[in-house]
C-alpha positions as CSV (number, residue, x, y, z in Angstrom):
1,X,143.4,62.1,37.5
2,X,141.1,59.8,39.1
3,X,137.1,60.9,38.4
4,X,135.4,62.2,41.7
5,X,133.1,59.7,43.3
6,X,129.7,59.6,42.4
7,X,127.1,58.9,45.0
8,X,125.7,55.8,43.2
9,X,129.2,54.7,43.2
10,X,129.1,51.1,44.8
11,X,125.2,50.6,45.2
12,X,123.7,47.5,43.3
13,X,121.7,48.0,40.2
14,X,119.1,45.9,42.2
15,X,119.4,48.2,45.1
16,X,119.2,51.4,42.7
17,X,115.5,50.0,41.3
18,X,114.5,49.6,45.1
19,X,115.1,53.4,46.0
20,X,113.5,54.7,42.5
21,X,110.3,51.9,43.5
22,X,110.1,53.9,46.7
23,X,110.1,57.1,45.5
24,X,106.9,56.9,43.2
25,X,104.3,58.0,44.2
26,X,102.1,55.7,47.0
27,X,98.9,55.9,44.6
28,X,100.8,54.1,41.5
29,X,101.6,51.5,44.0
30,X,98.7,48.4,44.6
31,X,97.3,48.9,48.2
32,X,94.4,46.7,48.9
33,X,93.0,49.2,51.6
34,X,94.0,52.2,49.6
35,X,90.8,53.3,48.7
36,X,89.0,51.9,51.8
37,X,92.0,54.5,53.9
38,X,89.7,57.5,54.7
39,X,86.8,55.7,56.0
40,X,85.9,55.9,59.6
41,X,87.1,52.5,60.8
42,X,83.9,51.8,62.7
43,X,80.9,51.2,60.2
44,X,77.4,50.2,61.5
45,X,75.5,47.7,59.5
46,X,71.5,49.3,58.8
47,X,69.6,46.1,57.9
48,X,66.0,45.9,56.7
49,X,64.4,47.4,60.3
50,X,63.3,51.2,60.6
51,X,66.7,53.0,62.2
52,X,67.4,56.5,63.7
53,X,70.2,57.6,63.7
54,X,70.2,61.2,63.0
55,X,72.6,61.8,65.9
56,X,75.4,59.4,64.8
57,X,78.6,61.0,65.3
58,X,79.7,60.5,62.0
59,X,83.3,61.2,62.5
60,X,84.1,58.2,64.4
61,X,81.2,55.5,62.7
62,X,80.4,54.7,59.3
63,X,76.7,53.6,57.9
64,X,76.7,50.3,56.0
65,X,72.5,50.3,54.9
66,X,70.9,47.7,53.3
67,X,70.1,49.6,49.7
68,X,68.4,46.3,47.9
69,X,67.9,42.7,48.2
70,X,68.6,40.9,44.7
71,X,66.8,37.2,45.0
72,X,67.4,35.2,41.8
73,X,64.9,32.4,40.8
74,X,63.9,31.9,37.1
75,X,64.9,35.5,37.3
76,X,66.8,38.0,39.0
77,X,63.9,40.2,41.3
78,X,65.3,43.5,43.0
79,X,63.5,44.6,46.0
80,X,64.6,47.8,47.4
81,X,65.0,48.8,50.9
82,X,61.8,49.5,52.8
83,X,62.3,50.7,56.0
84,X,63.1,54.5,56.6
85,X,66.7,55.3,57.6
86,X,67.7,58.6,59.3
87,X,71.1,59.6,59.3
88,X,72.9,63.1,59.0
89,X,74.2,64.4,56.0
90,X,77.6,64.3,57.1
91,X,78.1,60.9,57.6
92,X,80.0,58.2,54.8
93,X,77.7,55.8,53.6
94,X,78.1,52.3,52.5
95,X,75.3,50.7,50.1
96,X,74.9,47.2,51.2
97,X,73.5,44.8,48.1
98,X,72.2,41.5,49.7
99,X,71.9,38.5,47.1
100,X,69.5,35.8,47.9
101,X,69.5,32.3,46.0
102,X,67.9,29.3,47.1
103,X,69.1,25.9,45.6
104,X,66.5,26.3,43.1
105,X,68.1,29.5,41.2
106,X,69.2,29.7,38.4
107,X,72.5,30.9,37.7
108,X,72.9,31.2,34.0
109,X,74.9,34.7,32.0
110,X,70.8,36.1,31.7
111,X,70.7,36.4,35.3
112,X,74.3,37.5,35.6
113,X,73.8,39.9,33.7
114,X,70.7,41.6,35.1
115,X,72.3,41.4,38.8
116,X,74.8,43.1,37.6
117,X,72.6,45.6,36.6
118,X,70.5,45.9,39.2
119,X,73.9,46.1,41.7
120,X,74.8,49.0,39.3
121,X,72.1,51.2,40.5
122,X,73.2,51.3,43.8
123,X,77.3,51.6,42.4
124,X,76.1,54.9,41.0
125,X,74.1,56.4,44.2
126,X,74.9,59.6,44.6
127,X,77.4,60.2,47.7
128,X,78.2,57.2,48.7
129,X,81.8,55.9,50.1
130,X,81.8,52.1,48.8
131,X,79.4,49.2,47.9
132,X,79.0,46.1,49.8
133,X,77.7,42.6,48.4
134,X,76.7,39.9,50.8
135,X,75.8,36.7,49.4
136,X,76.5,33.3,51.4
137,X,77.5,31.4,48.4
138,X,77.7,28.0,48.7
139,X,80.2,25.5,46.6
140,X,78.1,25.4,44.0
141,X,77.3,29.3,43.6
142,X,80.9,30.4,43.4
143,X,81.3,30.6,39.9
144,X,78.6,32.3,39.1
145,X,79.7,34.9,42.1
146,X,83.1,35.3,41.1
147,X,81.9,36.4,37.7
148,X,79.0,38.5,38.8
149,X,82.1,40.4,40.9
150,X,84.4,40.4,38.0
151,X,82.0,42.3,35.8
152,X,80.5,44.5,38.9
153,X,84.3,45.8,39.3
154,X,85.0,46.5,35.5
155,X,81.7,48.4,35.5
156,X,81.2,50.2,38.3
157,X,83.1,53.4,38.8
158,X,87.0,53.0,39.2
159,X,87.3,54.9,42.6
160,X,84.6,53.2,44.4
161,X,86.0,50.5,46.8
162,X,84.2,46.9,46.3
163,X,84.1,45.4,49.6
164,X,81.9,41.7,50.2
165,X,80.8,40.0,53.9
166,X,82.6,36.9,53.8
167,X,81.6,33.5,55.9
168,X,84.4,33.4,58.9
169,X,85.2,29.4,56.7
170,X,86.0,31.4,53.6
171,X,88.4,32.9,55.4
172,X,90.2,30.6,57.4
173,X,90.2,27.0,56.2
174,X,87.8,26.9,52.8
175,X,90.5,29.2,50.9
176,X,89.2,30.1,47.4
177,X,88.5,34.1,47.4
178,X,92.2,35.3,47.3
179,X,91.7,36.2,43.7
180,X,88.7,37.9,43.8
181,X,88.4,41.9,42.7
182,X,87.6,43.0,45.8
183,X,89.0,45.7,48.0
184,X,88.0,43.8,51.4
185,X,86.5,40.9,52.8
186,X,84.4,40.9,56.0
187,X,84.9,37.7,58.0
188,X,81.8,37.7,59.7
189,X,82.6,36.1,63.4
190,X,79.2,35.5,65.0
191,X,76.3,33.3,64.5
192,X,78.8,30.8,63.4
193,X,77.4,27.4,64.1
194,X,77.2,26.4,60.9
195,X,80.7,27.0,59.7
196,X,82.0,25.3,63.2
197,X,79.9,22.1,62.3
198,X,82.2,22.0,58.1
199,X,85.4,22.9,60.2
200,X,88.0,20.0,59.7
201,X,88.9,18.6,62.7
202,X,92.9,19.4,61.5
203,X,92.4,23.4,61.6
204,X,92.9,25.7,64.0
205,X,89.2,27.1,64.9
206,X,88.8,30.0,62.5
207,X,92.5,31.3,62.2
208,X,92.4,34.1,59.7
209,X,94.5,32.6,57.3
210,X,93.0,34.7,53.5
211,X,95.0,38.5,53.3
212,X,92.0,39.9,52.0
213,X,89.8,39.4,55.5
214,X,92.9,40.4,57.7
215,X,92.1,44.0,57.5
216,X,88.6,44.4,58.7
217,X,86.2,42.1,60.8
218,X,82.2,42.0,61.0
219,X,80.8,41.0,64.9
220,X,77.2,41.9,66.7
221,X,75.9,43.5,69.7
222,X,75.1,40.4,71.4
223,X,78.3,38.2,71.2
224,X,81.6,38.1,72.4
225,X,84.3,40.0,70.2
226,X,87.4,38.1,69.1
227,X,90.2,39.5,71.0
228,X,92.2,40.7,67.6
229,X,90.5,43.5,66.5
230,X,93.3,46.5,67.3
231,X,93.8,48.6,64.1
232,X,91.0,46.2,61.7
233,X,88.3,48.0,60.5
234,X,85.6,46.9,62.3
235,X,81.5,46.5,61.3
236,X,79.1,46.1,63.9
237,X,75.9,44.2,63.2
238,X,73.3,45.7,65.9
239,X,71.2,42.5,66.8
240,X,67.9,44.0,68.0
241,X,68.8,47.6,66.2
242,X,70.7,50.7,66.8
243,X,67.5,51.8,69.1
244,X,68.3,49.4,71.7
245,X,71.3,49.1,70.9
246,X,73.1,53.2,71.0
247,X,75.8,53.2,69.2
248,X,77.7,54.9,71.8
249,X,77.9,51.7,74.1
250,X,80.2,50.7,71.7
251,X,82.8,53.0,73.0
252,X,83.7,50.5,75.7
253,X,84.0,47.6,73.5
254,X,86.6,49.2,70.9
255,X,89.9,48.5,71.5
């Protein structure tokens, strides 16, 4: 008597692994944007500049504030924000480290080490949704920055999404990020002209070729948005701040 079939019966043991891949659970699964998901997906930048913006409606923006500027010379000198910022308690906050570091720094494991540190401090603020580095490395610097990101990731907490500004080159035709521990990176598509002047003449200007900049994009106030923007987290720089520059007059820009 011939054994009733069984509902495998026929299917691939390749095909079988596919459906059991599928049924685990999405967290298990690598998702670069998985912990960047529940953020609103418009996030205003607060640079160093006194900001209000108690009224923010904080279910549709974000707050990406400049915590602390790291310049690195002989040493690594931390200089914390010193403007007031106003903001209600409600709203999902982004702790912005800038790194500064003239041709003259130097970037040895000493000063590694203590910008790691220092970045640390704002890792652990209480509240916050993700930490932000923006350093405009050039050639030369990148070492040094991939390893001051690979030791920020394995120290700072686990949950916490790492996300970095990125020059709009970095992420079109001067590839060499892809591998970098980071949840995002910002292509930064204004105040461009020095990036246009390095573009080989051979590329298309500024196609987003790198995966980890296709998610989200960083413009201003004051210039023209690129025209690919629908469902990319988007941060908005405000060039003469948020006072003259509300963020609800965005609302008409946002596709």
């Amino acid at each position: 008597m011939r054994s009733p079939a069984k509902p495998w019966d026929g299917i691939s043991s390749a095909l079988i692994a596919l459906l059991l891949l599928l049924t685990i659970h999405s967290d298990a699964l690598p998702h670069p944007q998985g912990r960047l998901a529940a953020l609103p997906r418009v996030t205003l930048w607060a640079w160093e500049r006194r900001e209000d913006l108690h009224a923010l409606d904080t279910r549709r923006f974000a707050i990406a504030y400049l915590d602390q500027t790291l310049t690195i010379g002989l040493t690594v000198h931390p200089q914390p924000r010193r403007n007031a910022l106003v903001f209600p308690a409600s709203a999902t906050r982004i702790a912005v480290v800038r790194i500064e570091a003239p041709s003259a720094a130097i970037l040895n494991d000493e000063n590694r080490i203590d910008a790691v540190q220092s970045i640390l401090a704002s890792a652990h603020e209480s509240g916050i949704a993700a930490l932000q580095i923006d350093f405009d490395a050039t050639r030369s610097q990148r070492p040094f920055y991939r390893d001051l990101l690979t030791d920020l990731r394995r120290q700072m907490p686990a949950n916490l999404p790492l996300s970095i500004t990125a020059l709009a080159s970095w992420c079109s035709w001067d590839s060499w990020i892809h591998d970098l521990p980071v949840d995002e990176a910002v292509p930064m598509m204004f105040r461009m002209e020095p990036d246009h002047r390095r573009t080989p003449p051979s590329v298309d200007d500024f196609q987003i070729r790198e995966p980890l900049c296709r998610t989200s994009t960083g413009v201003s106030t004051d210039e023209p948005w690129p025209s690919n923007l629908a469902g990319k987290r988007i941060y908005v720089f405000p060039d003469h701040g948020w006072r003259n520059n509300p963020p609800n007059d965005l609302a008409r820009r946002l596709p």
